[in-house]
C-alpha positions in Angstrom: 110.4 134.0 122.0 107.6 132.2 123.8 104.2 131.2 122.1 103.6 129.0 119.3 106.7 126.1 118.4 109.1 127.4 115.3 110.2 124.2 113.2 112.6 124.8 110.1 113.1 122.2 107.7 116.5 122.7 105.7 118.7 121.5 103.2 122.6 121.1 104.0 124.5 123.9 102.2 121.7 126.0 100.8 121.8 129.8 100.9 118.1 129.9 101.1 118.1 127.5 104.5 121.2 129.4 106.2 119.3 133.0 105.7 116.3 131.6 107.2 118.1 130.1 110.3 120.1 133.2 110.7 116.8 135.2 110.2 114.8 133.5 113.4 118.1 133.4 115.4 118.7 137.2 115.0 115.0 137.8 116.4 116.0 135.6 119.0 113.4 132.5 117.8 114.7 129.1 119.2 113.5 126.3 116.7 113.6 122.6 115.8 115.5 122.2 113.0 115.1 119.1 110.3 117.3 118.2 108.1 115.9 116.9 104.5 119.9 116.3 103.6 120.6 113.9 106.4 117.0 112.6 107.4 115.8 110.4 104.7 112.8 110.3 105.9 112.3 114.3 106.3 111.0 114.9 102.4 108.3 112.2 102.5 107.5 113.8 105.6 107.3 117.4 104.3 105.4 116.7 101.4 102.6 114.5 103.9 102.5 118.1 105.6 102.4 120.5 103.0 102.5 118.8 99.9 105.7 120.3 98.8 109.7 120.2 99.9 111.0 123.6 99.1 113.5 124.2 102.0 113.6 126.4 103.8 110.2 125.4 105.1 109.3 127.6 108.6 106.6 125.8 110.2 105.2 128.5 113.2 102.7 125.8 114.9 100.5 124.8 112.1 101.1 127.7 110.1 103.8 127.8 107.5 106.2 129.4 104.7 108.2 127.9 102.1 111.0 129.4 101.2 112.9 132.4 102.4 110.2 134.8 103.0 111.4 137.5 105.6 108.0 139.3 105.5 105.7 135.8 105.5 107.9 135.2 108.4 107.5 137.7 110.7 103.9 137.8 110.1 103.8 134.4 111.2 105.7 134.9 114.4 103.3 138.0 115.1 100.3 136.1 114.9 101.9 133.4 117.1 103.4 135.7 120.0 101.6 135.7 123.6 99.5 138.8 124.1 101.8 141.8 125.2 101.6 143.1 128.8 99.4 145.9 129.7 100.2 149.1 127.8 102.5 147.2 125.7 101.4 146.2 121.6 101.2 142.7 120.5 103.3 143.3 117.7 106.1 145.2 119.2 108.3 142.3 119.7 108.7 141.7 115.9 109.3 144.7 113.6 108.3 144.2 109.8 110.9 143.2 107.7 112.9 146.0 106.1 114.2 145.5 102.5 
């Protein structure tokens, strides 16, 4: 995926974390990932940002989620992909999420 950066901040060993990274890699996101677990300095640094550390935390350029939010998710990554070609929708490259 091209357009805005994709950041994920995570917590060693949490469902919630692994679902999300597995998420954004299935749609073929590439993202930096932080680790709260084994960067002390990562959960002074969240809560500066958002003024929380719920992991995960998906950060789509300045835009974010907390937690593992499938449909928050792709609606960030909608609003964050290039404009489509000619004859081709903007939001075609990331379905809604399905439950």
């Amino acid at each position: 995926m091209k357009g805005l950066p994709v950041t994920i901040y995570t917590r060693a060993g949490e469902r919630a974390s692994e679902q999300a990274k597995e998420y954004l890699t299935q749609r073929g996101v590439v993202c930096a990932e932080r680790s709260l677990t084994h960067d002390v300095t990562m959960p002074g640094y969240l809560r500066k940002l958002t003024g929380q550390t719920r992991t995960p935390t998906v950060f789509v350029g300045d835009e974010w989620v907390a937690g593992f939010d499938p449909p928050r998710i792709d609606e960030l990554l909608r609003q964050a992909a290039p404009p489509a070609g000619p004859g081709q929708g903007r939001t075609g490259q990331f379905p809604a999420h399905k439950s």
